[in-house]
Predicted model as a PDB file, atoms N, CA, C, CB and O in Angstrom, pLDDT in the B-factor column:
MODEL        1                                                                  
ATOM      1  N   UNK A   1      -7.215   7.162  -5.329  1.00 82.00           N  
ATOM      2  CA  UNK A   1      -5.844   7.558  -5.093  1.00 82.00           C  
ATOM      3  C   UNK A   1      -5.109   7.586  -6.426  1.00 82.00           C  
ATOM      4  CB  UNK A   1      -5.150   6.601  -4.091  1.00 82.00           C  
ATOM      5  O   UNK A   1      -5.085   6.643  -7.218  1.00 82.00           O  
ATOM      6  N   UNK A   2      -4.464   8.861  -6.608  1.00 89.00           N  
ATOM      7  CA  UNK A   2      -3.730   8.966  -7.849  1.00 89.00           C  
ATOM      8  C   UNK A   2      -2.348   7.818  -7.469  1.00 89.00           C  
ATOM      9  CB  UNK A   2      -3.253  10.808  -8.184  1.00 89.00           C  
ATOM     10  O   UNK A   2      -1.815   7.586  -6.384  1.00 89.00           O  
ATOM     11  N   UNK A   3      -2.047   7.220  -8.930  1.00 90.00           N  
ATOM     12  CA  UNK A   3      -0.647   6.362  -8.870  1.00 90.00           C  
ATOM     13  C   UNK A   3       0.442   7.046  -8.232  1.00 90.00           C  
ATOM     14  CB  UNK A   3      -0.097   5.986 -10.284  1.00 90.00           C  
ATOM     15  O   UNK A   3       1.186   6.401  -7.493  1.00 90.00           O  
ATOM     16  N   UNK A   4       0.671   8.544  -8.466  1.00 91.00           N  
ATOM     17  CA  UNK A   4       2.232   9.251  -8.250  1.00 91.00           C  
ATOM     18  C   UNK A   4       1.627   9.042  -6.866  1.00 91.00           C  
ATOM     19  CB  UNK A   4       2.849  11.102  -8.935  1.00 91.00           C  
ATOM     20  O   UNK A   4       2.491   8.366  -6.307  1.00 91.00           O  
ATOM     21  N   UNK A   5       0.481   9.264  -5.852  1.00 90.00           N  
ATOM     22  CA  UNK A   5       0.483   9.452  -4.347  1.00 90.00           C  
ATOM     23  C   UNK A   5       0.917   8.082  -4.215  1.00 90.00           C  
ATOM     24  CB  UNK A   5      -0.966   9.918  -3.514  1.00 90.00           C  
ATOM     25  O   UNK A   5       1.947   7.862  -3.578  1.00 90.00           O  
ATOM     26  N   UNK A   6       0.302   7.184  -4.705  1.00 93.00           N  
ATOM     27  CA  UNK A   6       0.203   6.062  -4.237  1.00 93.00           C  
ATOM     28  C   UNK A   6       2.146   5.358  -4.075  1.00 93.00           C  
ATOM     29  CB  UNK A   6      -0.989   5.266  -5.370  1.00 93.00           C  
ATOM     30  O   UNK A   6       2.513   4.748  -3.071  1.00 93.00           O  
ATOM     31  N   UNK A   7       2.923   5.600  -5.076  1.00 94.00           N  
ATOM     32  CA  UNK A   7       3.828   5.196  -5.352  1.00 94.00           C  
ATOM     33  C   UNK A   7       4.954   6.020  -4.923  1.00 94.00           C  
ATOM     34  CB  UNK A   7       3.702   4.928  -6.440  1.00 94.00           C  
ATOM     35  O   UNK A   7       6.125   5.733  -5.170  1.00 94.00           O  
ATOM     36  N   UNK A   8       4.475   7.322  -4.107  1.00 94.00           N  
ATOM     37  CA  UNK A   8       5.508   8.117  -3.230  1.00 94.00           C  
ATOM     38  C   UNK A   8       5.071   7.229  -1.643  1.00 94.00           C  
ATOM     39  CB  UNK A   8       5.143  10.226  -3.259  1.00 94.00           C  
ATOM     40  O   UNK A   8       5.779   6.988  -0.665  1.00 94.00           O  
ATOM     41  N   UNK A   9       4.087   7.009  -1.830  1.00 94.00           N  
ATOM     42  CA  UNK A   9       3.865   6.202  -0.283  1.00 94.00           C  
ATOM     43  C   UNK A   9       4.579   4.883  -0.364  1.00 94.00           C  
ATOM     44  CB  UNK A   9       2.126   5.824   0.134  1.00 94.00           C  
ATOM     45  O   UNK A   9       5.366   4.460   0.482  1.00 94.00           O  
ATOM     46  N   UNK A  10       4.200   4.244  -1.535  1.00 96.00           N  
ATOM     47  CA  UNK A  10       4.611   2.924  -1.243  1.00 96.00           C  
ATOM     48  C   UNK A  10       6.387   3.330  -1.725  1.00 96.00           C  
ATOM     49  CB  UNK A  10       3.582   1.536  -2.280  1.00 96.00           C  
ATOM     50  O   UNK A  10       6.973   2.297  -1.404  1.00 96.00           O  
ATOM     51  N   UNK A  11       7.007   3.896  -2.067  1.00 96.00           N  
ATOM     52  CA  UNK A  11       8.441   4.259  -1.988  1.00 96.00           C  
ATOM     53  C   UNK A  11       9.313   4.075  -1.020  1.00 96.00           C  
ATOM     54  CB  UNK A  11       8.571   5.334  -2.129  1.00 96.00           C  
ATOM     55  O   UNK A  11      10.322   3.376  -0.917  1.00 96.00           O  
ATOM     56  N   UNK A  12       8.428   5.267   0.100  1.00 94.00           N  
ATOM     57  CA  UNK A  12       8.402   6.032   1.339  1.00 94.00           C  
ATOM     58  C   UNK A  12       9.096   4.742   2.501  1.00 94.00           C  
ATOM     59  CB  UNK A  12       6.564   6.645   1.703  1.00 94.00           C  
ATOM     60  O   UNK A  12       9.983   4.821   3.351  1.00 94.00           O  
ATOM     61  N   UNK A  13       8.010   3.328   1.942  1.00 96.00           N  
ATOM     62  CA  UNK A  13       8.217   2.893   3.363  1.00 96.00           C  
ATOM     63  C   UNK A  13       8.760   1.115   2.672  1.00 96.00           C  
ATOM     64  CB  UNK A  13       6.394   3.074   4.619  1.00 96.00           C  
ATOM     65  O   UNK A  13       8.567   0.126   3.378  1.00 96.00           O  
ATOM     66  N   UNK A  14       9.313   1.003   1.484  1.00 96.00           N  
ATOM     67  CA  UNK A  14      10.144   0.208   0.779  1.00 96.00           C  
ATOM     68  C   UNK A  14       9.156  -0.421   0.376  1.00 96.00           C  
ATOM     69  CB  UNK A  14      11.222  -0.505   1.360  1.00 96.00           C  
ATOM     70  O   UNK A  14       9.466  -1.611   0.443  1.00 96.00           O  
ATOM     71  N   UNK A  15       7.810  -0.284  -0.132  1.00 97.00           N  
ATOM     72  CA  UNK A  15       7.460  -2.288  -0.231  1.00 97.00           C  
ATOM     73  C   UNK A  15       7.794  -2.409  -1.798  1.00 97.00           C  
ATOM     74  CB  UNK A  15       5.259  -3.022   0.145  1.00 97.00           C  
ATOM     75  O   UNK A  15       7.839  -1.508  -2.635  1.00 97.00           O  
ATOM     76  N   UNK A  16       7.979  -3.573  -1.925  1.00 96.00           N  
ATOM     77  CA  UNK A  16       8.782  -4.985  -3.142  1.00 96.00           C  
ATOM     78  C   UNK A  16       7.977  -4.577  -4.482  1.00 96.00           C  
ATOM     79  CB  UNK A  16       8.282  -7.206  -2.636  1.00 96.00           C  
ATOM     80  O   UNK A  16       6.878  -4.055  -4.295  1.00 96.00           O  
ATOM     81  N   UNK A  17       8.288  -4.709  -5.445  1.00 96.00           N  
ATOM     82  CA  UNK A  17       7.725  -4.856  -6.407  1.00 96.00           C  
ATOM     83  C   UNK A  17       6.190  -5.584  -6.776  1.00 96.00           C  
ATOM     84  CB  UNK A  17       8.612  -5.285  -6.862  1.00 96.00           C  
ATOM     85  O   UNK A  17       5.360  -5.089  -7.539  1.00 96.00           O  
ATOM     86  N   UNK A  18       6.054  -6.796  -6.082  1.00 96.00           N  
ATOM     87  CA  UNK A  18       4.891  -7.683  -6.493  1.00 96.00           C  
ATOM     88  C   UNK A  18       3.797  -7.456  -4.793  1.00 96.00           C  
ATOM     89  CB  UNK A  18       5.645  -9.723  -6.927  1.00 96.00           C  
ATOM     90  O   UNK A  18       2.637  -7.854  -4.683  1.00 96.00           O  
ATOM     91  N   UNK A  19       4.401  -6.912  -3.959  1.00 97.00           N  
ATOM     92  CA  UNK A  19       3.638  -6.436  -2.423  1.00 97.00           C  
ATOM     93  C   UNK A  19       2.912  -5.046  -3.042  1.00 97.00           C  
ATOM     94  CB  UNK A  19       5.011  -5.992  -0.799  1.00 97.00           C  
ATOM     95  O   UNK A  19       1.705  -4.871  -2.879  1.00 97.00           O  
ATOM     96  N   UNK A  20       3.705  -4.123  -3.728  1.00 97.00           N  
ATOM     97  CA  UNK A  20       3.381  -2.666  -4.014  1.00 97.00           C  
ATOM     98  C   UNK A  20       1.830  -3.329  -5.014  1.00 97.00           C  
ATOM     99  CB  UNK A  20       4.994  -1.550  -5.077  1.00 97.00           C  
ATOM    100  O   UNK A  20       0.636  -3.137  -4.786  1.00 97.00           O  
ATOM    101  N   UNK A  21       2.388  -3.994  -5.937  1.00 97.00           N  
ATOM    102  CA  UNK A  21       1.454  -4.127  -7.163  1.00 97.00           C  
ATOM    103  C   UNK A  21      -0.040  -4.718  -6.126  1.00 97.00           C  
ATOM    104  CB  UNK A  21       2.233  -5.513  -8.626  1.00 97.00           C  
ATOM    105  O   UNK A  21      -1.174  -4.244  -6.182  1.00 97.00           O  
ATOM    106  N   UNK A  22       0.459  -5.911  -5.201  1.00 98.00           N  
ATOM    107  CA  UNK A  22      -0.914  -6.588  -4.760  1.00 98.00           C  
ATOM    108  C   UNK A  22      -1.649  -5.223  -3.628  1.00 98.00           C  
ATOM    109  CB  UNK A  22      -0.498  -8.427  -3.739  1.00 98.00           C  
ATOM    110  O   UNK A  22      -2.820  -4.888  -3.806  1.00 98.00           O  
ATOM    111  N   UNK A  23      -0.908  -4.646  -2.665  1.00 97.00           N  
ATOM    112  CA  UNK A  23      -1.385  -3.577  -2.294  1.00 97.00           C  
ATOM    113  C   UNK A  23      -2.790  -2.133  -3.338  1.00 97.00           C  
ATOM    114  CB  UNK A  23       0.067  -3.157  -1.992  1.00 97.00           C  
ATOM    115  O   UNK A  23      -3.827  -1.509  -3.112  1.00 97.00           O  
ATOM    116  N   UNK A  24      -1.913  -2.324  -4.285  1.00 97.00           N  
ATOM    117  CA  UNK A  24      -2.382  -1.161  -5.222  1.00 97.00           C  
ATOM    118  C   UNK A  24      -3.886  -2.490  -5.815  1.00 97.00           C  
ATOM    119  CB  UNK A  24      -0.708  -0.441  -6.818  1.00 97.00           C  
ATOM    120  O   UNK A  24      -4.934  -1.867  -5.986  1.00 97.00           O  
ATOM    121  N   UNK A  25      -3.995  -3.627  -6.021  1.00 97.00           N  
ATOM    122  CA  UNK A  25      -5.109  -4.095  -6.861  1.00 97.00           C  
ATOM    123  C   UNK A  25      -5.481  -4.193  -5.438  1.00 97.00           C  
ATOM    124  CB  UNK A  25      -5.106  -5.413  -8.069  1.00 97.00           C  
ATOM    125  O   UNK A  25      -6.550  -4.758  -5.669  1.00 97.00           O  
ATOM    126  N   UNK A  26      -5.460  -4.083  -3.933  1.00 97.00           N  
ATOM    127  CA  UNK A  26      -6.610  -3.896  -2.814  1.00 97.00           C  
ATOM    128  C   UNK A  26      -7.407  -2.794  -2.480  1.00 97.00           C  
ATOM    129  CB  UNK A  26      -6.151  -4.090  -1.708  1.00 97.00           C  
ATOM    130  O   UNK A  26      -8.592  -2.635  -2.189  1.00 97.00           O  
ATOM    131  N   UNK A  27      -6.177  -1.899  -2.634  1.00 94.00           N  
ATOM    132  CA  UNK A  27      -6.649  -0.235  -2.116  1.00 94.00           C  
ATOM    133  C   UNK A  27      -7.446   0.351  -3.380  1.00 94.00           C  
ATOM    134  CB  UNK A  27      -5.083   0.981  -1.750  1.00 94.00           C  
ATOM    135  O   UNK A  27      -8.482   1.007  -3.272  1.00 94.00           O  
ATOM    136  N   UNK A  28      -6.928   0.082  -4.382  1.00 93.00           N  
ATOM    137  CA  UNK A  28      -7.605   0.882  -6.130  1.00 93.00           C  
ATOM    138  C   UNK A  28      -8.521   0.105  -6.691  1.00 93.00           C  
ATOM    139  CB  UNK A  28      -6.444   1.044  -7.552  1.00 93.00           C  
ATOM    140  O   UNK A  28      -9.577   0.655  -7.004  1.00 93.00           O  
ATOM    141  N   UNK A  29      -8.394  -1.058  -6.906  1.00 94.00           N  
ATOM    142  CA  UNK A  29      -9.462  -1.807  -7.613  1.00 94.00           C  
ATOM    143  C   UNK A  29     -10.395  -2.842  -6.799  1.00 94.00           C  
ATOM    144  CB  UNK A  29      -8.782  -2.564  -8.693  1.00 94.00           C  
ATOM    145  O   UNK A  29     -11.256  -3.588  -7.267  1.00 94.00           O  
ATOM    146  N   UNK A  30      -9.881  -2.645  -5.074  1.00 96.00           N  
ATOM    147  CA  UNK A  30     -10.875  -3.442  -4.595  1.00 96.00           C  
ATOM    148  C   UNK A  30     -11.349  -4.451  -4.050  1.00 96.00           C  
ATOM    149  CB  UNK A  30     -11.212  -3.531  -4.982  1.00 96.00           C  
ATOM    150  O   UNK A  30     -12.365  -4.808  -3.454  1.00 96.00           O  
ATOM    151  N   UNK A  31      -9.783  -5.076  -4.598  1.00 97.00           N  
ATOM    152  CA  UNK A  31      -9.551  -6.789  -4.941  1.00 97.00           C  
ATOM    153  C   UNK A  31      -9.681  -6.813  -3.456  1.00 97.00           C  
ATOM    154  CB  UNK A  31      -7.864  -7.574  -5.805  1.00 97.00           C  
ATOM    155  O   UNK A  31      -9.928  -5.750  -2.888  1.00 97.00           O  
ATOM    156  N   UNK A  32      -9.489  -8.329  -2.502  1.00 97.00           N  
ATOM    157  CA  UNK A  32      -9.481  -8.552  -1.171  1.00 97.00           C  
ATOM    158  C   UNK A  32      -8.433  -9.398  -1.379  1.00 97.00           C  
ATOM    159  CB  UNK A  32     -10.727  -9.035  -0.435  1.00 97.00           C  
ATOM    160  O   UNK A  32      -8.348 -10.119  -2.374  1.00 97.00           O  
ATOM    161  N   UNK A  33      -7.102  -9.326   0.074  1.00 97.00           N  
ATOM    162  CA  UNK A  33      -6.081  -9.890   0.120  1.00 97.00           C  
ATOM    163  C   UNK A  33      -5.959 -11.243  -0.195  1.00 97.00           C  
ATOM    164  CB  UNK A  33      -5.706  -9.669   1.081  1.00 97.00           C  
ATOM    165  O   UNK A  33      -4.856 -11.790  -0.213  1.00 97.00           O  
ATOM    166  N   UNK A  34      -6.963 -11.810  -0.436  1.00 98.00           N  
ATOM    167  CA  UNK A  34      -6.462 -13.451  -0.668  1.00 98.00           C  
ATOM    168  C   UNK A  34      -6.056 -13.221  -2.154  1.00 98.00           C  
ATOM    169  CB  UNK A  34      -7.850 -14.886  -0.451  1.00 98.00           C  
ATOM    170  O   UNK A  34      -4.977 -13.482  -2.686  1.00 98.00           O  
ATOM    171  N   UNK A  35      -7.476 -12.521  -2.846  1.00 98.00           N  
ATOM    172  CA  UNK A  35      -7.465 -12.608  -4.173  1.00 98.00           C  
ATOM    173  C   UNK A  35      -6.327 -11.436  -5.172  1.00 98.00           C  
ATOM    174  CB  UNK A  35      -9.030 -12.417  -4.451  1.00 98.00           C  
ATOM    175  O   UNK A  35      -6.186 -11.442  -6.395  1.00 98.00           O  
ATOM    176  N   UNK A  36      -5.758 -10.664  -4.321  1.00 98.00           N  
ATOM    177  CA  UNK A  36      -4.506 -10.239  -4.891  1.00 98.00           C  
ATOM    178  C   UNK A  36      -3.180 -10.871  -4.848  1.00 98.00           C  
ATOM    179  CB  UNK A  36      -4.312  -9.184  -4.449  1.00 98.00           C  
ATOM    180  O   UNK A  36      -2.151 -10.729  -5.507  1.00 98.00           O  
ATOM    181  N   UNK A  37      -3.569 -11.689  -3.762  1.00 98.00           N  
ATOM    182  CA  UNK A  37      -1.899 -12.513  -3.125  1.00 98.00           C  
ATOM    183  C   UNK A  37      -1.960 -13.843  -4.260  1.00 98.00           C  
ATOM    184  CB  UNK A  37      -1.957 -13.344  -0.824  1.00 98.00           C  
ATOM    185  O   UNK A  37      -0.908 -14.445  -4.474  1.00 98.00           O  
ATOM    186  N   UNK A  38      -3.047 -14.210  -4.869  1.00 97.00           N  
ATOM    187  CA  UNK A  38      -3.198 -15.302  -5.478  1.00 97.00           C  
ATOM    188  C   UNK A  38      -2.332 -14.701  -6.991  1.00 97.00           C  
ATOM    189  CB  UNK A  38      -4.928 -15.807  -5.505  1.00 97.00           C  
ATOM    190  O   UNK A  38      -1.314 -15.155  -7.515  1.00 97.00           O  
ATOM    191  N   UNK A  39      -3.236 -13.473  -7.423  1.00 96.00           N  
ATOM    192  CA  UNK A  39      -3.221 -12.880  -8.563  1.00 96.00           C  
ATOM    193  C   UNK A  39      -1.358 -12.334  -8.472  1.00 96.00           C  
ATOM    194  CB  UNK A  39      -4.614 -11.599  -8.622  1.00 96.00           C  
ATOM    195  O   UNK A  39      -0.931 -11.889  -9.538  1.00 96.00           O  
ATOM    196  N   UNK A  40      -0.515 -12.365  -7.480  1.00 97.00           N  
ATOM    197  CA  UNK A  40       0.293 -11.540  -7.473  1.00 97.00           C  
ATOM    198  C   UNK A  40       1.456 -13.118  -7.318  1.00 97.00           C  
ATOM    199  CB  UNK A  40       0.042 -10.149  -6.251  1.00 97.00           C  
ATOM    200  O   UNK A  40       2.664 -12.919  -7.447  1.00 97.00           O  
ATOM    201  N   UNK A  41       0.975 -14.497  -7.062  1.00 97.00           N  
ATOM    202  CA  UNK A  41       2.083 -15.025  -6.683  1.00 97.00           C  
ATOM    203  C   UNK A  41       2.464 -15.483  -5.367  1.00 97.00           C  
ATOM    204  CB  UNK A  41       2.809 -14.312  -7.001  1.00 97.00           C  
ATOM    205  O   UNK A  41       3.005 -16.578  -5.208  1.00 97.00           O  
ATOM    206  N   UNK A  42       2.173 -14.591  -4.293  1.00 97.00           N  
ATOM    207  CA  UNK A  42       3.132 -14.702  -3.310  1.00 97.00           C  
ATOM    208  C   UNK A  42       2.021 -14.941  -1.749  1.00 97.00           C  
ATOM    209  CB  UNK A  42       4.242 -13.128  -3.390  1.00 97.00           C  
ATOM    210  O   UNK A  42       0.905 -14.775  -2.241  1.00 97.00           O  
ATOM    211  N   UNK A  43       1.925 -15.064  -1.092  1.00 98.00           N  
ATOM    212  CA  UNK A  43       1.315 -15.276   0.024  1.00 98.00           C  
ATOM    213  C   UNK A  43       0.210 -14.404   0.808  1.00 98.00           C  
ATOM    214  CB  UNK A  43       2.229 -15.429   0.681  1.00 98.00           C  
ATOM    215  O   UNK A  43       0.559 -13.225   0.862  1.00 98.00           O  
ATOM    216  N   UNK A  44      -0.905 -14.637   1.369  1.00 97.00           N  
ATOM    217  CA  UNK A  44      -1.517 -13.995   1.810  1.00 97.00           C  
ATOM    218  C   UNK A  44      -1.359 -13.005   3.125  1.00 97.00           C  
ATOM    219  CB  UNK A  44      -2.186 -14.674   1.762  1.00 97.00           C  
ATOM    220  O   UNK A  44      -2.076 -12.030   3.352  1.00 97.00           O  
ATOM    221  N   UNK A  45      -0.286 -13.463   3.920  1.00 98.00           N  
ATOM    222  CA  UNK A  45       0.282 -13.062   4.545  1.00 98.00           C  
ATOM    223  C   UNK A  45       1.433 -12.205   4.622  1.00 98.00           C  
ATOM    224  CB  UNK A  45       0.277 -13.693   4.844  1.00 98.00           C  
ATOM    225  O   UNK A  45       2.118 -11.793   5.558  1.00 98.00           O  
ATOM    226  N   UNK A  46       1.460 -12.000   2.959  1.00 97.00           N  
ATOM    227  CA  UNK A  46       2.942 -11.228   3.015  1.00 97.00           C  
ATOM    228  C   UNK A  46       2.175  -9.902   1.964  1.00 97.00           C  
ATOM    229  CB  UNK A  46       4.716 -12.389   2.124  1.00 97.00           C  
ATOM    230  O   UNK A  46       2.718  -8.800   1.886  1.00 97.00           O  
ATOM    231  N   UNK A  47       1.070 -10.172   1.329  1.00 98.00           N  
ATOM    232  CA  UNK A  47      -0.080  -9.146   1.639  1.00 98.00           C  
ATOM    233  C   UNK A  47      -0.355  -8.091   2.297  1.00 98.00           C  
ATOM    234  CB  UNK A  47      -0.787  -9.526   2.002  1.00 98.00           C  
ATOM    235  O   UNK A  47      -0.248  -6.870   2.186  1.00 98.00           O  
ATOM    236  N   UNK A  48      -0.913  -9.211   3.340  1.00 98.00           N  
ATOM    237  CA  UNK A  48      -1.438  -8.733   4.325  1.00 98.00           C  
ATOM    238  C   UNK A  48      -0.357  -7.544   5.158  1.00 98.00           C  
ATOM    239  CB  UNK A  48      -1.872  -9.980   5.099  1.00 98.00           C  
ATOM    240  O   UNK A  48      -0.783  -6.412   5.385  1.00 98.00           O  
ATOM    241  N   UNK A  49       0.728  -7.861   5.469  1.00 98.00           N  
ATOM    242  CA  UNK A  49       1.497  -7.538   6.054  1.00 98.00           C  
ATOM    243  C   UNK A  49       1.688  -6.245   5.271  1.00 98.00           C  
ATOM    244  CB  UNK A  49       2.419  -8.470   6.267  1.00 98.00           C  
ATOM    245  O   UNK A  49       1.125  -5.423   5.995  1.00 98.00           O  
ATOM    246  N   UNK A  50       2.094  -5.676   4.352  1.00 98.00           N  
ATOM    247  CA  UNK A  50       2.811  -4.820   2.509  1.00 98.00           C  
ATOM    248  C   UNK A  50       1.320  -3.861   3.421  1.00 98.00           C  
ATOM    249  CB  UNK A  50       2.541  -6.071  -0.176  1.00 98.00           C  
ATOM    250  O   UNK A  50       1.384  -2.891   4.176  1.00 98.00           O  
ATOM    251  N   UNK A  51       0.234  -4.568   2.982  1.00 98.00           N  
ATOM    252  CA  UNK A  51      -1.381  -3.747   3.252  1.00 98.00           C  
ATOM    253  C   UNK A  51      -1.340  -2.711   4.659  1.00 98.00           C  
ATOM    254  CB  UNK A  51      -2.831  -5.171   3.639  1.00 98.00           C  
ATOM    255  O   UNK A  51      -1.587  -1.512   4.788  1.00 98.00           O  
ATOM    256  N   UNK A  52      -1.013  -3.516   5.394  1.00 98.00           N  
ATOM    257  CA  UNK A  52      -1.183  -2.657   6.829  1.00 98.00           C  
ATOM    258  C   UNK A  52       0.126  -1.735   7.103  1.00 98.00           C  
ATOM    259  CB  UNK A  52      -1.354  -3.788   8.241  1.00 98.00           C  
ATOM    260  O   UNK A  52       0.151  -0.618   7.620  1.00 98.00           O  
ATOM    261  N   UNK A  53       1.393  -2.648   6.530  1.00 97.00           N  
ATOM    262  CA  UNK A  53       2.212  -1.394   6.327  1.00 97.00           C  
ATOM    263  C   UNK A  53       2.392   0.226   5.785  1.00 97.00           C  
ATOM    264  CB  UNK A  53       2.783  -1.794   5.863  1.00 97.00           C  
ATOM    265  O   UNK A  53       2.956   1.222   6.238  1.00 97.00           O  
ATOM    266  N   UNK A  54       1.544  -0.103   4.487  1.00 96.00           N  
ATOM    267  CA  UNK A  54       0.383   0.988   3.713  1.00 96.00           C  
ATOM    268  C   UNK A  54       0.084   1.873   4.021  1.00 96.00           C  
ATOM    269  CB  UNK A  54      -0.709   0.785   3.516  1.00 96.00           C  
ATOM    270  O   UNK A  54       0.475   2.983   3.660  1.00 96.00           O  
ATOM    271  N   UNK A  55      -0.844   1.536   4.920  1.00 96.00           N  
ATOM    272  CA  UNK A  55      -2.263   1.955   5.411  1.00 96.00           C  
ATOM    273  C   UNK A  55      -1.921   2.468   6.840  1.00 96.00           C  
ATOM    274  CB  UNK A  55      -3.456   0.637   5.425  1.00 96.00           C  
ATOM    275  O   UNK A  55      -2.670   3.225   7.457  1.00 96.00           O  
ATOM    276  N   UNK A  56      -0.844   2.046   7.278  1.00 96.00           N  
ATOM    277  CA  UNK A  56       0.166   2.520   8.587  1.00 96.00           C  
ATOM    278  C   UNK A  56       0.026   3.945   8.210  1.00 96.00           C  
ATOM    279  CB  UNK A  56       2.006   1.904   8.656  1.00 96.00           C  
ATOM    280  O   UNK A  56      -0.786   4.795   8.577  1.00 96.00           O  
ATOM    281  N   UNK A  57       1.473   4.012   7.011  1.00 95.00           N  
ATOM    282  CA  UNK A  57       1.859   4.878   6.716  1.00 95.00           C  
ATOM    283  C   UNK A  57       0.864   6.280   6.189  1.00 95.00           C  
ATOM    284  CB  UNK A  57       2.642   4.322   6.016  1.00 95.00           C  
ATOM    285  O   UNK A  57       0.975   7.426   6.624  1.00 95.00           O  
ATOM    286  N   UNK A  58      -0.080   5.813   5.170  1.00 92.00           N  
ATOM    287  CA  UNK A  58      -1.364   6.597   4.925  1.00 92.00           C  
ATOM    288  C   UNK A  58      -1.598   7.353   6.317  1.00 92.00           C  
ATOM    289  CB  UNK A  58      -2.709   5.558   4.492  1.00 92.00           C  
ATOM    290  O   UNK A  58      -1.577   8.584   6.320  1.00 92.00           O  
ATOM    291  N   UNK A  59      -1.805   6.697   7.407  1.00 91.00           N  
ATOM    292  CA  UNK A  59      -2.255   7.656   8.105  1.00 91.00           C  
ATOM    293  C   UNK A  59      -1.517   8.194   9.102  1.00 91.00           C  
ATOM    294  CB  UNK A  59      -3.247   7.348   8.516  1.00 91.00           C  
ATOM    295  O   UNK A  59      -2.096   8.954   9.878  1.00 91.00           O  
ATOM    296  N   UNK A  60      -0.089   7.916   9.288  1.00 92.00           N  
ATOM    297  CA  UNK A  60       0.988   8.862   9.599  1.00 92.00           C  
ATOM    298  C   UNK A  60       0.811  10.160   8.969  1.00 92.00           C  
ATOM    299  CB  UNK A  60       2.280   8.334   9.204  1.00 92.00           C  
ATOM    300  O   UNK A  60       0.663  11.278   9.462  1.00 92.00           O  
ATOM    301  N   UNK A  61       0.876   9.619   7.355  1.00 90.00           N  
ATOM    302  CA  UNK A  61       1.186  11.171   6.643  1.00 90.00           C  
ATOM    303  C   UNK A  61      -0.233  11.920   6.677  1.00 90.00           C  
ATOM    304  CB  UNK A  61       1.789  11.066   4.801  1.00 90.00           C  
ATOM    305  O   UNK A  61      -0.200  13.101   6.332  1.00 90.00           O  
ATOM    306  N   UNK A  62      -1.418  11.407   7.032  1.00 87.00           N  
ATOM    307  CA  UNK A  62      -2.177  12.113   7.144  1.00 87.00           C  
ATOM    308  C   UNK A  62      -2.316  13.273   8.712  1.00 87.00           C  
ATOM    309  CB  UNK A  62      -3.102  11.201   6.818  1.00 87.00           C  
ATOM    310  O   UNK A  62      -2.713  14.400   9.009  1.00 87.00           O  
ATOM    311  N   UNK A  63      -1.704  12.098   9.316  1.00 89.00           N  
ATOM    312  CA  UNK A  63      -2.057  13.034  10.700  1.00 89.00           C  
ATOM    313  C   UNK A  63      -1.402  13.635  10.880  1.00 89.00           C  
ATOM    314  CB  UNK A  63      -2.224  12.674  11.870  1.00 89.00           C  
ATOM    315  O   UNK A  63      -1.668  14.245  11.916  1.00 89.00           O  
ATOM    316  N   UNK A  64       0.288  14.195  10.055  1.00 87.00           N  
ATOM    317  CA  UNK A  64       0.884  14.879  10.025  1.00 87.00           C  
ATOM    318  C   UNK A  64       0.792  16.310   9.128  1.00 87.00           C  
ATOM    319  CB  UNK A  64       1.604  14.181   9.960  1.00 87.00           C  
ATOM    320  O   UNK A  64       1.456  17.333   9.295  1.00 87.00           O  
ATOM    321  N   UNK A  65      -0.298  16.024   8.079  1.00 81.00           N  
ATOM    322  CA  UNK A  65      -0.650  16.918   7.108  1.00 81.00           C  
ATOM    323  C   UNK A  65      -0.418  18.441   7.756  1.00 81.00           C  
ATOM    324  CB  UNK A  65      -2.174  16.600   6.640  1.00 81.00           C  
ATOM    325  O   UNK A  65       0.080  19.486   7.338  1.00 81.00           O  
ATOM    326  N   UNK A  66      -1.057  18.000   9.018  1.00 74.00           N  
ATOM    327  CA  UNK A  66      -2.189  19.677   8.994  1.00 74.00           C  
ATOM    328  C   UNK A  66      -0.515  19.938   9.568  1.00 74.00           C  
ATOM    329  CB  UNK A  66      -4.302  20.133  10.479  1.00 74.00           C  
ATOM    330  O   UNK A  66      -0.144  20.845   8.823  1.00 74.00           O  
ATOM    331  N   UNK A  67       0.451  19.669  10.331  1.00 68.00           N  
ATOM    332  CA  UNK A  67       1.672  20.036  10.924  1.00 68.00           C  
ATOM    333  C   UNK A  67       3.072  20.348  10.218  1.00 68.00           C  
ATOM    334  CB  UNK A  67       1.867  19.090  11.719  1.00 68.00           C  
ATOM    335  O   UNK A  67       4.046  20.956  10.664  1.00 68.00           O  
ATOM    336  N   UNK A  68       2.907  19.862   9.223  1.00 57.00           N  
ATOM    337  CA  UNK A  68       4.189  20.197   8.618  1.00 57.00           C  
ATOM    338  C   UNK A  68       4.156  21.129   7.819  1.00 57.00           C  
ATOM    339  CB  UNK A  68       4.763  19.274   8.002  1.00 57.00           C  
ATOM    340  O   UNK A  68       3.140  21.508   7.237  1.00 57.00           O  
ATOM    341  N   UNK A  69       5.443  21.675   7.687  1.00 61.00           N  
ATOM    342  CA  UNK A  69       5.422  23.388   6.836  1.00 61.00           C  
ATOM    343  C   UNK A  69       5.830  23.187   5.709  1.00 61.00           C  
ATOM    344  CB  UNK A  69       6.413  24.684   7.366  1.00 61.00           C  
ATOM    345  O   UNK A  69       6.879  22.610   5.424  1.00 61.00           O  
ATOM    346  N   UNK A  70       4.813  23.777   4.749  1.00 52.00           N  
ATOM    347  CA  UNK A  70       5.046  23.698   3.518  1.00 52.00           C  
ATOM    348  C   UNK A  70       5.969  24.313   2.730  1.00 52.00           C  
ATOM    349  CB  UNK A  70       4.202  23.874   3.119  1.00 52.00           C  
ATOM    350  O   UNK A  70       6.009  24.073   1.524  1.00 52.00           O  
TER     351      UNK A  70                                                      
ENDMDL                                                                          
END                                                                             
């Protein structure tokens, strides 16, 4: 995932500064939610939560792709 997609999504649906960053070291580099929430500060659960919000959204805008007019 290019950064500009990544950072119009995570825009899109508000997440925080240090949620966006731990999101982006799960989805891009791999990391697993404990070990970004550690690396980021803040809770595994508030992760977790930033992650599925994400990944919500990812596939909203995907399943909307083929429908909306360009």
């Amino acid at each position: 995932m290019k950064l500009d997609d990544f950072n119009q999504v995570a825009d899109l649906i508000g997440l925080k500064k240090r949620s966006r960053e731990a999101v982006w070291l799960m989805e891009v580099e791999g990391m697993t939610g404990y070990f970004a929430a550690q690396q980021m500060d803040i809770s595994e659960s508030t992760v977790s939560r930033a992650h599925s919000r994400f990944r919500r959204a990812l596939q909203k805008i995907n399943s909307l792709a083929g429908h909306l007019p360009l």
